[in-house]
C-alpha positions in Angstrom: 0.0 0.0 0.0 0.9 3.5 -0.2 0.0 7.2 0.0 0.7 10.4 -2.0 0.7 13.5 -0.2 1.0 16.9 -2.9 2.6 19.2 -0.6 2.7 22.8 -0.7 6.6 23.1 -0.5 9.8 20.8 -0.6 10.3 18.5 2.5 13.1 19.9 4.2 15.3 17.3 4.2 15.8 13.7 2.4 14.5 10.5 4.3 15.0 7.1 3.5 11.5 6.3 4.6 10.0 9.0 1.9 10.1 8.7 -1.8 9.5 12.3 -3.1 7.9 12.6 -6.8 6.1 14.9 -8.0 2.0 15.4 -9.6 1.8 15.5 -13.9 1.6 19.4 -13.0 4.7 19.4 -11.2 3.9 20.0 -7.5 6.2 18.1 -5.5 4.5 14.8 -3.4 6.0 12.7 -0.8 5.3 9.2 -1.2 5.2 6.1 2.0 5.1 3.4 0.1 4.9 0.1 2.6 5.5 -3.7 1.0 2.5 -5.1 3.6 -0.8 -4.5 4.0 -4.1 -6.6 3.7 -2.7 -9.9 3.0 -2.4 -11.7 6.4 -6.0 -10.3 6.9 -7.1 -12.5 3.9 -5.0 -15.5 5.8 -7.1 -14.4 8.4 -10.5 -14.8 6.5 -9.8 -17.7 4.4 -9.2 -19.6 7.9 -12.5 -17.9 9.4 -14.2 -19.1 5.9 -12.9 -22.8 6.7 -14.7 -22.7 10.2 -17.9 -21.3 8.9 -17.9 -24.3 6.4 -17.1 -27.3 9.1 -20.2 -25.9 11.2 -22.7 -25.7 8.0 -22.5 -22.3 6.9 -20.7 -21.6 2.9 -20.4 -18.0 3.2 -18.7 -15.9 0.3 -15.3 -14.3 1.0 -17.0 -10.8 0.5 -19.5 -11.7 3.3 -16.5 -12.9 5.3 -14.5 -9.1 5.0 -17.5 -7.4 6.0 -18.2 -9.0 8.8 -14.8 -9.5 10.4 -14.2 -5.3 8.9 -17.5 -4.2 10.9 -17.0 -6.5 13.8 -13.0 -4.4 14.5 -15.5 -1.4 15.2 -16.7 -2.7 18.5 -13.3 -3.7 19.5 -11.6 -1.5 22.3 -10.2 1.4 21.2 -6.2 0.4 21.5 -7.4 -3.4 20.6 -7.4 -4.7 23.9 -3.7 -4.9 24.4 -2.9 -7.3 21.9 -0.4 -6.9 18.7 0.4 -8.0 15.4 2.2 -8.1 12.3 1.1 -8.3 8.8 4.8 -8.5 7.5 4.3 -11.6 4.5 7.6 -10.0 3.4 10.5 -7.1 4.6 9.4 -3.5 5.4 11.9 -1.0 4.9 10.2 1.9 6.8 10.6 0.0 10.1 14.1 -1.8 9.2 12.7 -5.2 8.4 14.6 -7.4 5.6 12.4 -10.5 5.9 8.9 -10.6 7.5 7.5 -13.4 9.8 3.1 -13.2 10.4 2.8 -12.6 14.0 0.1 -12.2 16.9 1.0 -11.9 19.9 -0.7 -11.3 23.4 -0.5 -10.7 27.0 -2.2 -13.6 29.5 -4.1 -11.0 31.1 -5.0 -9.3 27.2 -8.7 -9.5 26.1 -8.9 -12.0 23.4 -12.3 -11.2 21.6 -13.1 -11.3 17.6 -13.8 -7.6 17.5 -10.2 -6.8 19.5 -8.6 -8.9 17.1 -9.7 -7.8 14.4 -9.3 -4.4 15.0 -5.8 -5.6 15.6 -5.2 -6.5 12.4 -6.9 -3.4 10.6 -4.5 -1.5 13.1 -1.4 -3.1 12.1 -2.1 -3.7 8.6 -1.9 0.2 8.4 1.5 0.4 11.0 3.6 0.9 8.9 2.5 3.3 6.9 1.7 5.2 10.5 5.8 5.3 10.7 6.0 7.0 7.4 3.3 9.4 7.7 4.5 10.5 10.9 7.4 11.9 9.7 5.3 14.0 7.5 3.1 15.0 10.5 5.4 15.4 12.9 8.8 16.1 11.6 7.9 17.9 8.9 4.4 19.6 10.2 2.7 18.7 6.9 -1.1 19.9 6.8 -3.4 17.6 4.9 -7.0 18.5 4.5 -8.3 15.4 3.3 -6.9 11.8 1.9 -8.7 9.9 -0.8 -9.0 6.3 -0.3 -8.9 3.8 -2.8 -8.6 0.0 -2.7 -10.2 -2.9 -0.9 -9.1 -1.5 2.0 -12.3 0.6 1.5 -14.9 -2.2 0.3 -16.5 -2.4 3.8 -18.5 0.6 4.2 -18.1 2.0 7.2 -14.9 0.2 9.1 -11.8 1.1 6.4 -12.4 4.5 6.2 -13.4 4.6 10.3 -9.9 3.1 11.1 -7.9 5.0 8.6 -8.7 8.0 9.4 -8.3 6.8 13.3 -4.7 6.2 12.0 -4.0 9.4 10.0 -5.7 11.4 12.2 -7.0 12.8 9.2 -10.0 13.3 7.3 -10.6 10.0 4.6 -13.0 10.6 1.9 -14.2 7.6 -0.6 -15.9 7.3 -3.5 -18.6 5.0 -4.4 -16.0 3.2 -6.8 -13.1 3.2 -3.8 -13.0 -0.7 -3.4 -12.1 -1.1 -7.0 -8.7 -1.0 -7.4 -6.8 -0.1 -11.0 -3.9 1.7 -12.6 -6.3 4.3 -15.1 -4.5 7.9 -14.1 -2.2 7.4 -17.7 -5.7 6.9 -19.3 -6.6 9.8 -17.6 -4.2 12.3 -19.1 -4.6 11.6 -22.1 -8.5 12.1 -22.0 -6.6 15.9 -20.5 -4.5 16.2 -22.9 -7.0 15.3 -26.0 -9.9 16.8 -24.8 -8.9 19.8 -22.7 -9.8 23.2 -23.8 -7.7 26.1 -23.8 -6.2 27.2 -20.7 -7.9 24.6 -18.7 -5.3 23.1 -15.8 -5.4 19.1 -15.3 -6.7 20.0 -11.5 -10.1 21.4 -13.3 -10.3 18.9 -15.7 -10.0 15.9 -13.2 -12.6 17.8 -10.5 -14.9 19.7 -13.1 -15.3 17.1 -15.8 -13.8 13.4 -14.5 -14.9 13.4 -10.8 -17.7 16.0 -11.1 -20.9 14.3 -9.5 -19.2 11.1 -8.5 -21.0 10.3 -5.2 -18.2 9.9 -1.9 -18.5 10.7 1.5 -16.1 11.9 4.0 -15.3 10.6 7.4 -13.3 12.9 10.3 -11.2 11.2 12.4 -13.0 10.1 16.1 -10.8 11.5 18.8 -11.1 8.4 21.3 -10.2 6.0 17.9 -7.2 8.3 17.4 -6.0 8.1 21.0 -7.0 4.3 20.8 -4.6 4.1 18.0 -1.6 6.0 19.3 -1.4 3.8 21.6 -1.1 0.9 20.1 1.5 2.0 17.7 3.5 2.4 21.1 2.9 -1.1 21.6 3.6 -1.8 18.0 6.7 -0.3 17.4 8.2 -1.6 20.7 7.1 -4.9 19.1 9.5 -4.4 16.6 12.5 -6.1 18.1 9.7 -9.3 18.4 9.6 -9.4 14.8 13.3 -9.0 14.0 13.8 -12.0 16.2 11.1 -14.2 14.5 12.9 -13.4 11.0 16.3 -14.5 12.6 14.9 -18.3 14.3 11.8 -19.0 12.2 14.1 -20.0 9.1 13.7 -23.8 9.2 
């Protein structure tokens, strides 16, 4: 996953964990691109699939995502105290060469489907919280609102609720935001064939591609954004977990 921030002005200095490009108009944008995501949450819900079929009940993997995405929203707020890692492979914004699936909990943690799930939303978006913060906090970006896009969105309610927990940010979706899809090259050259004269790609894209498309915006919750502050304590003190299970789990 990733996200692309156009920024106002030039980050002040170069980091490793930031890939600065730049929009087809030429205003500079900082990119956190992350190697993990969603993809121990589908482990996660072809396994809940498999237990749904042995007690009677063939229920499509659509079905499955929005029930395990809508259950993380009753979760607690920090996800009870437990932690995981979505790492199928290395994660260079966090120092990871290899990547070992992990959960991990405390005896005394509460161990409910809606915790655990909210778990796994949380973390499948941790790394890209290390990224993002160094936009936010070391580099006092503004952002007035993101635009999600991919399956992280396909539940209705839950991707963009947790996102924007995470971002602390303002998320707005489209009705089309679970459908993922390269099209922005298609894009410009609708601009550049059927533009008229003097009209900016920025007023062609929100006057004449996006004009009327049907979205909604959620604000962050304040209680969700706390929730998930602190579990990014707990998840990047986790860290040193993971870089152990990549150095022993190699049999």
């Amino acid at each position: 996953m990733f996200a692309m921030i156009v920024l106002e002005k030039k980050l002040s200095k170069v980091y490793e964990q930031i890939d600065m490009v730049a929009t087809p108009s030429g205003f500079p944008a900082a990119m956190v691109h992350c190697n993990n995501c969603t993809s121990d949450i589908n482990a996660w819900g072809k396994l809940f699939r498999e237990f749904a079929k042995c007690i009677g009940v063939d229920m499509k993997m659509g079905a499955v995502y929005d029930l395990l995405f809508d259950k993380a929203l009753e979760g607690e707020k920090d996800g009870g105290g437990l932690l995981a890692y979505n790492y199928l492979s290395g994660e260079h914004i966090t120092g990871l060469k290899e990547g070992r699936p992990l959960f991990v909990r405390m005896p005394e943690s509460e161990l409910t489907l809606a915790n655990f799930m909210r778990t796994h939303l949380f973390t499948s978006l941790g790394a890209l919280k290390t990224g993002m913060d160094i936009l936010f906090k070391k580099e006092k970006v503004q952002v007035d609102s993101i635009l999600g896009h991919g399956g992280f969105f396909k539940s209705k309610t839950a991707g963009t609720k947790i996102m924007a927990a995470a971002m602390n940010t303002p998320i707005s979706v489209m009705e089309t935001a679970g459908e993922g899809g390269a099209w922005g090259i298609a894009l410009l050259a609708s601009y550049m064939k059927n533009k008229e004269n003097g009209e900016s790609l920025e007023a062609f894209l929100s006057e004449k591609v996006f004009a009327g498309f049907a979205g909604n915006q959620t604000k962050p919750d304040k209680e969700d954004a706390e929730g998930f502050e602190v579990f990014m304590k707990r998840y990047l003190a986790g860290l040193e977990i993971e870089k152990k299970a990549a150095e022993v789990m190699n049999l």
